[in-house]
N, C-alpha and C positions, 0 to 999 in steps of 0.2 A: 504493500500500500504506500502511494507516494502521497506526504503531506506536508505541510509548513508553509510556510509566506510564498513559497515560489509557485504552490499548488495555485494553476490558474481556476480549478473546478470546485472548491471547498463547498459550497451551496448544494453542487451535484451531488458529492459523496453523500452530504448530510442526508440526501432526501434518498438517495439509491439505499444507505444503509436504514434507512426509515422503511423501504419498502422489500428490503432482504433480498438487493439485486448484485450480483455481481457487477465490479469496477477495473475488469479487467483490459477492456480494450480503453478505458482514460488513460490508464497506468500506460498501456504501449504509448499511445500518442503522445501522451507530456514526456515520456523519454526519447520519443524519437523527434520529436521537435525540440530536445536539449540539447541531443546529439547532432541537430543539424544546424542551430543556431552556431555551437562551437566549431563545426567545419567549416559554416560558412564565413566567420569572423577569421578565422584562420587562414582561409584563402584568399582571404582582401588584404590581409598583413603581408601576405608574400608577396603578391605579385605587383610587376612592374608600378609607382606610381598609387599604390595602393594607400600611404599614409597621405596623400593631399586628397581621398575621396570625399570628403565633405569639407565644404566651404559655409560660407555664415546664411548660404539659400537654396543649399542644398539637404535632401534628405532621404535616404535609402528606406525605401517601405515596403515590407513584407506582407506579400497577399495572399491569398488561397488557405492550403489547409497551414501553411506556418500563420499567419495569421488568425484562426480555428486555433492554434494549438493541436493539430492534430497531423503533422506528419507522423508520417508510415514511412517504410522500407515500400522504392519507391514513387513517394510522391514528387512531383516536379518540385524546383528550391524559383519558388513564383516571389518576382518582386517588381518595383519601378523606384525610378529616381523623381521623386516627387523637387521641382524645380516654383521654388516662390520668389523671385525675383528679376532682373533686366536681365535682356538676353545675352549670355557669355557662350563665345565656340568651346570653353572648356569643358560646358556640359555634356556635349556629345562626347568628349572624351572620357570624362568621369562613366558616361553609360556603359560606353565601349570597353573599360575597365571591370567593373563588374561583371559584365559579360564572358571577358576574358579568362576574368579568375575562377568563375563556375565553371568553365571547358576546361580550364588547364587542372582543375579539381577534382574534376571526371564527374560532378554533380549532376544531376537532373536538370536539363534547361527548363526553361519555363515553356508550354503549348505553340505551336506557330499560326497560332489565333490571332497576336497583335496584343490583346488587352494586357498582358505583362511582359515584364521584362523592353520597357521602353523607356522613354523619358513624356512625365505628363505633367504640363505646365498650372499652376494655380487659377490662372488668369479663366485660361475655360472650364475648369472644375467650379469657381464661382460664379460667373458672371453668364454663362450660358446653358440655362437651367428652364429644358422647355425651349418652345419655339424652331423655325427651321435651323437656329445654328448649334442647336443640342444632337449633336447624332449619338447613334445606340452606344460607337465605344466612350464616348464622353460621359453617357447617363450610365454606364457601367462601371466607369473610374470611380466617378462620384459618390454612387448609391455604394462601392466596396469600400470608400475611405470610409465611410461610416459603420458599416456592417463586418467589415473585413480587411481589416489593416493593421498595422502598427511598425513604429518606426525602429530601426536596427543601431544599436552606439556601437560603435566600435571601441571605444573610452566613454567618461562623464565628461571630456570636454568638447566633442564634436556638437552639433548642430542641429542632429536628427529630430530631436523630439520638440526643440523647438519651432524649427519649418513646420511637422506633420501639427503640430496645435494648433499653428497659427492658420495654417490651410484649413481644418475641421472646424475651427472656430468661426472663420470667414461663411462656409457654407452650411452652417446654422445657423448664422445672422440673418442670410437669406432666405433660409425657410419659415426662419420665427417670425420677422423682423417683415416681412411681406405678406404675411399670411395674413387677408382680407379675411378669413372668417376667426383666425384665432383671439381669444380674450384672452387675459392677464387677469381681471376683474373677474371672469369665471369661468376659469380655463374650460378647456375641450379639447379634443384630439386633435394635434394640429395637422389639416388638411391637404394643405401642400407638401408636407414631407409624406404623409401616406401617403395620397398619392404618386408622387414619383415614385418610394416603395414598389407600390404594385403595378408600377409602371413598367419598371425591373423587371420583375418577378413574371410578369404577360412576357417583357420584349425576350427573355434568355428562353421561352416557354415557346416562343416563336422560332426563334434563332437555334432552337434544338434540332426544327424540322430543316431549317435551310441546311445548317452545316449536315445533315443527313446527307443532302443530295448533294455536297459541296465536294466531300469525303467519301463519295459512290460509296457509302453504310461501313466505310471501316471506324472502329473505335464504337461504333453505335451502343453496345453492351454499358460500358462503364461511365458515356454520358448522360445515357437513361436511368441507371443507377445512382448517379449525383445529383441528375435534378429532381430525383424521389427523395435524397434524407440530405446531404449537405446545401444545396441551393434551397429546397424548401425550409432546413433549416433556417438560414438564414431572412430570409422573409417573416416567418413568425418569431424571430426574434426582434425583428425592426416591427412587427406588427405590436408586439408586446409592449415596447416601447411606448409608441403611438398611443394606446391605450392607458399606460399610466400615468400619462400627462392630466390625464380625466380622474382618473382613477384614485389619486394619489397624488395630488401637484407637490413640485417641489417647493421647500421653504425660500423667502427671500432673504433668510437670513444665516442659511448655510454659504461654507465657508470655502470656495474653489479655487482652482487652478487661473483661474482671469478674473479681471475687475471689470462687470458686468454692471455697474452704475448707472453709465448713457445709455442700456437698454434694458424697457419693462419687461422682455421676455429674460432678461439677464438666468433668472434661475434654471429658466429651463432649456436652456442653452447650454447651462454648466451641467446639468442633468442629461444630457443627449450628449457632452463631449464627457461624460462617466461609462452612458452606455458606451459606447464608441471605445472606449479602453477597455470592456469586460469582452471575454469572450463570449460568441453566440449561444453554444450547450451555458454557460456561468450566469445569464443574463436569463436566460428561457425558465430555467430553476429556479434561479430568486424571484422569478415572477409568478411562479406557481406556488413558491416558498410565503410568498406575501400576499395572495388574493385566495388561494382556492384551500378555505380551513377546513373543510369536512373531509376526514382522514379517510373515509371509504375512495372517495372518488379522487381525491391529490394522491393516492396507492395506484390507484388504476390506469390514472392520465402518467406517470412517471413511472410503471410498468407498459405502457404502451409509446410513451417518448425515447426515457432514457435506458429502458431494458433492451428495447429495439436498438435502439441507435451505438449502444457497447457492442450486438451482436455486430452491425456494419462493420464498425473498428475493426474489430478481429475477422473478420472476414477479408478486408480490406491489407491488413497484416500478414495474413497468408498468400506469399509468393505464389503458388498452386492459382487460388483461386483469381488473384487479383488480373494473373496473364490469361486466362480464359475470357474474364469479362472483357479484358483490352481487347484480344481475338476476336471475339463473337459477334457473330453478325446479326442482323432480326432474324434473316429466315433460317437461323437456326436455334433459335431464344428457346422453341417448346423442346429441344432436347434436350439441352443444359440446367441439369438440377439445381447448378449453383443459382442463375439466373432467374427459375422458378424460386427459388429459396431470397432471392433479391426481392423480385415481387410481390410475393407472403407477406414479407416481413415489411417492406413500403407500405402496406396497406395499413398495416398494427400500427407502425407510425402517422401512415396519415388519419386512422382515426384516433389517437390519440391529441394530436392538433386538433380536430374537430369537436371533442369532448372537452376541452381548454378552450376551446373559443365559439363555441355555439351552442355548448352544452343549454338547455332552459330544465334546469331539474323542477317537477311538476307539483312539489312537497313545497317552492318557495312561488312567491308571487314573479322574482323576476330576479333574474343571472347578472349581475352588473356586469361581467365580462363581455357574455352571449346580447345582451341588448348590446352594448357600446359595437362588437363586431357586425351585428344586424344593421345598425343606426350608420355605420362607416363601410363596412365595405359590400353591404345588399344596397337596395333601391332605395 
């Protein structure tokens, strides 16, 4: 059992040991995301060029499952150079850098999708949100800095985490800070961040089917598989969010990481850059940990979340299986037992999702969760 300050799931455990569920695929994943933070910190030291990678507006940011906390044996080493300031030719080089040291490392490149392992500027992560000059890799930057990032120090005196704050901070200015329907005065789910949310969560749901035919069905298995338990993870943990702004506003008089004074939405700004540093399984828990007290059903909904989602892990951990789902193609999905065993078990998770967010148990007059998702994302 891995535990202490560095445990990014402590919430998880408490309720998985609440419910008498094995924590065996957490434990792989926080150690294989230790292990690869250290290789990859170790590869930027060597190589060529490697101690000028951060400058005072530059910031190396970790996406996918390092992000998650959940590398496996395996998973790609997915990042970008998050760039917040005037344009310098060095940047391309600082890219080309990191690029370099992950191949001379023998690491896992990032996908040849485009969406990582680039360089992605501030400027369109804020300021073009919506509208025709938002395109899908833009609203996919964005919607991850939030759901799916965090930034990599190579020391405590680089740069990193101050770029990645001040970038996160800017585009929840935007969403609080323009949100025509949001109050302050009696808060509500703020509408322009769900939306772009499930804006996301449609366009990757779209863009599953194109790169189908982009990819004539190779890989097919194990992107249908990610967008059953880790993508849709990620969406109901940004849905969860959304919800406890309602739910639960935060105080104007806790104490953050920025001086939120010149904005009324101040608190819950600083509250959306907390979620933003919790992981998504860490975030999804405590929000079951805090809203859903009747012990039968927070058993059932975290045996259906998080007992499914350790089976993923460890499934995902096994070399065996992990190379069949990469293989696999649809027209042979009904042969492959692992595959069928992937399906099964998406289901347990997605109605566990379902039970957490639309549940209306018929013993209460009304579900504050199941209204607010009825109220925000039905008609």
């Amino acid at each position: 059992m891995i535990m202490g300050t560095n445990d990014p799931f402590p919430t998880l455990r408490a309720l998985t040991k609440e419910a008498g569920l094995s924590c065996e695929g957490y434990d792989l994943a926080v150690r294989g995301t230790a292990r690869a933070e250290d290789k990859l910190r170790k590869a930027l030291r060597v190589v060529p060029g490697g101690e000028r990678l951060f400058n005072a507006d530059a910031s190396l940011v970790l996406c996918g499952s390092f992000a998650r906390h959940e590398m496996l044996k395996g998973s790609d080493y997915d990042w970008s150079l998050l760039i917040d300031g005037v344009v310098d030719n060095d940047h391309a080089v600082l890219g080309r850098t990191i690029d370099s040291a992950i191949r001379k490392a023998k690491l896992p490149s990032p996908g040849n999708t485009g969406t990582f392992g680039n360089l992605v500027f501030s400027h369109d992560l804020v300021h073009r949100i919506g509208g025709g000059a938002d395109s899908n890799a833009n609203l996919t930057r964005r919607v991850l800095m939030l759901l799916e990032s965090r930034p990599l120090s190579l020391s405590g005196g680089d740069s990193s985490n101050v770029v990645w704050e001040n970038v996160l901070r800017n585009i929840l200015e935007r969403y609080f800070e323009e949100d025509v329907h949001f109050s302050t005065r009696k808060p509500r789910v703020p509408r322009f961040l769900l939306n772009d949310l499930t804006r996301y969560w449609r366009t990757i749901c779209v863009d599953y089917a194109a790169k189908h035919r982009e990819l004539d069905g190779r890989k097919w298995a194990i992107r249908n598989a990610k967008l059953r338990f880790s993508r849709k993870l990620l969406y109901a943990s940004g849905l969860a969010f959304c919800l406890s702004c309602e739910l639960d506003p935060p105080s104007s008089n806790h104490v953050g990481l920025f001086n939120f004074e010149d904005h009324t939405s101040g608190p819950f700004i600083r509250s959306a850059t907390a979620f933003a540093q919790t992981a998504a399984l860490e975030y999804l828990a405590a929000f079951i940990d805090t809203f859903v007290r009747d012990s039968r059903r927070r058993n059932k909904i975290v045996r259906l979340i998080f007992g499914t989602y350790n089976w993923w892990l460890t499934t995902m951990s096994n070399t065996h299986k992990r190379t069949e789902l990469e293989n696999l193609g649809h027209e042979r999905a009904n042969e492959s037992a692992i595959f069928q065993n992937v399906r099964n078990k998406s289901r347990d998770f997605a109605q566990g999702l379902e039970l957490l967010f639309f549940n209306h148990d018929r013993q209460q007059k009304r579900d504050k969760i199941a209204h607010l998702s009825l109220q925000y994302i039905g008609f």
